[in-house]
N, C-alpha and C positions, 0 to 999 in steps of 0.2 A: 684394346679398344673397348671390348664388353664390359671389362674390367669398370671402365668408366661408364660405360652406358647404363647399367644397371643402378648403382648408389646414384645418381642422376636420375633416372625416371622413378626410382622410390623417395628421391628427395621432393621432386614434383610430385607427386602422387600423394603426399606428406601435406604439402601447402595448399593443394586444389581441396583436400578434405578441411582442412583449418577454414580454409575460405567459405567453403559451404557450411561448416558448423558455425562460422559470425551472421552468414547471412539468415540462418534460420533462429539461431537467437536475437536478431535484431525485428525476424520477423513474429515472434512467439509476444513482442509486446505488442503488438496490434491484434492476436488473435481477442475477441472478444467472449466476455464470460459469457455463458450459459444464465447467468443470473439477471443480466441486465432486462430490464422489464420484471420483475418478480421481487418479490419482497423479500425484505432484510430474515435469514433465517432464524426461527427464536434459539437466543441463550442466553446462559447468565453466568458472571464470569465475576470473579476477585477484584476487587479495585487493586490497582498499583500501589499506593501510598499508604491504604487503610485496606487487608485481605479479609476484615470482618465486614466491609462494604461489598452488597452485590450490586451489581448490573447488569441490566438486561436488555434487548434489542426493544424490547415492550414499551422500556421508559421511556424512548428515544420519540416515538409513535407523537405526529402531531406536528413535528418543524423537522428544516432538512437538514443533515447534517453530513458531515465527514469521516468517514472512517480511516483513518493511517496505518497500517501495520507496518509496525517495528521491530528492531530490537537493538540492544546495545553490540551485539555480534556481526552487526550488520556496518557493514562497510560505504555500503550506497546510503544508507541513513542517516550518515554522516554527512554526505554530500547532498542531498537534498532538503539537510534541515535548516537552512535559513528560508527557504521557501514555505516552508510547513511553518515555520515560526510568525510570516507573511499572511498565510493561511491562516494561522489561530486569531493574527490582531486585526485581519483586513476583511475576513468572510463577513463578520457576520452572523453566522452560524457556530453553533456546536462542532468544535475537531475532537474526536473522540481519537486517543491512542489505543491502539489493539497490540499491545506489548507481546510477542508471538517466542515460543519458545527460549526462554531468558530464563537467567536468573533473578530475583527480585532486588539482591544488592548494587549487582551489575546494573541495570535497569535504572535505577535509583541514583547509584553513581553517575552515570551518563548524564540523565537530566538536569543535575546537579553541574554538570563539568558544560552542556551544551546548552541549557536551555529547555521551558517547558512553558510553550506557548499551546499546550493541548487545555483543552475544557475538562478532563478529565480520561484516566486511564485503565481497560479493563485488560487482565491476563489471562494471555493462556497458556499455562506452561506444555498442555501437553499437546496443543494442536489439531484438539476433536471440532473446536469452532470453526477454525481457522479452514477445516477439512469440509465441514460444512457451507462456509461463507465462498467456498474456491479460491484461496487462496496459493499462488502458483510458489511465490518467496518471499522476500521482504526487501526492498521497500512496495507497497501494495497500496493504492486508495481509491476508496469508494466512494460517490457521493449518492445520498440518498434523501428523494424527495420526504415532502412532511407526511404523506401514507404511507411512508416506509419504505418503498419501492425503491429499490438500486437503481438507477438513471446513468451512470457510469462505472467504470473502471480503469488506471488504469496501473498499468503494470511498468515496475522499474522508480527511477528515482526523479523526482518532481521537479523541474528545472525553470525557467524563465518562460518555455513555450507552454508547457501544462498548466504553469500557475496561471496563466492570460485565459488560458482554456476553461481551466477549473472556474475561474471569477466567472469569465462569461456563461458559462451554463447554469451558474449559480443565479444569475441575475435573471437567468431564461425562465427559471423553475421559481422563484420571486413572482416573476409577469403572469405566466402562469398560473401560479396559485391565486394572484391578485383576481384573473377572469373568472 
């Protein structure tokens, strides 16, 4: 009878843990950054398409825009890029990609194979921005008002409920600027 009871309560003891590691991962996309309210931190990074192009958080200074972190390694990027492709033609605004630990061919390939409704793309191969900006994994978006200032975050891949979300605060920070 112990015989059973044992591999039985280590089997529960198995799924009670899984259970609590989904719910803390489901709870880790509502943690909110540190950054929101604070401004975009400065860097300057490699364009995607042309690596003799810099960019900087600097240029951005003056209208609101979007930040994506991506990457072609990324599996949820996949899954959230018809929304970000919604994003690029329906904002408005500047969708900057933040190409996050990649390769530049891979990278390249991707956009080619999915789609590149971004305004333009900067990398960072090795993650010192990205470390900077709090960036937790990919897929990641920021939205940041025309001072610069991060206004949102959010974390995970962009679906039907975020894009409603993302529109509306975009049009919040339009009124806003408008006052």
């Amino acid at each position: 009878m112990i015989r059973m009871i044992i591999p039985l309560a280590i089997f529960l003891g198995l799924v009670a843990l899984l259970l609590v590691s989904l719910e803390t991962a489901e709870q880790r996309k509502l943690v909110a950054s540190p950054l929101i309210g604070r401004p975009v931190p400065n860097f300057t990074l490699p364009g995607l398409h042309d690596p003799d192009v810099q960019r900087s958080s600097a240029d951005l200074q003056g209208e609101p825009y979007i930040i994506n972190v991506w990457g072609s390694w990324c599996w949820a990027c996949r899954e959230e890029h018809p929304y970000i492709e919604r994003l690029g033609n329906e904002s408005g605004i500047p969708l900057v990609g933040f190409n996050w630990k990649d390769e530049r061919q891979d990278a390249l390939r991707w956009l080619n194979q999915f789609g590149d409704a971004w305004t333009f793309h900067m990398v960072d191969f090795e993650g010192r921005a990205a470390i900077d900006l709090g960036v937790y994994g990919a897929p990641e978006t920021f939205l940041v008002d025309h001072e610069g200032i991060i206004r949102h975050k959010h974390i995970g891949p962009v679906d039907q409920t975020v894009f409603e979300d993302l529109m509306r605060r975009i049009m919040e920070m339009r009124s806003e600027a408008e006052s």
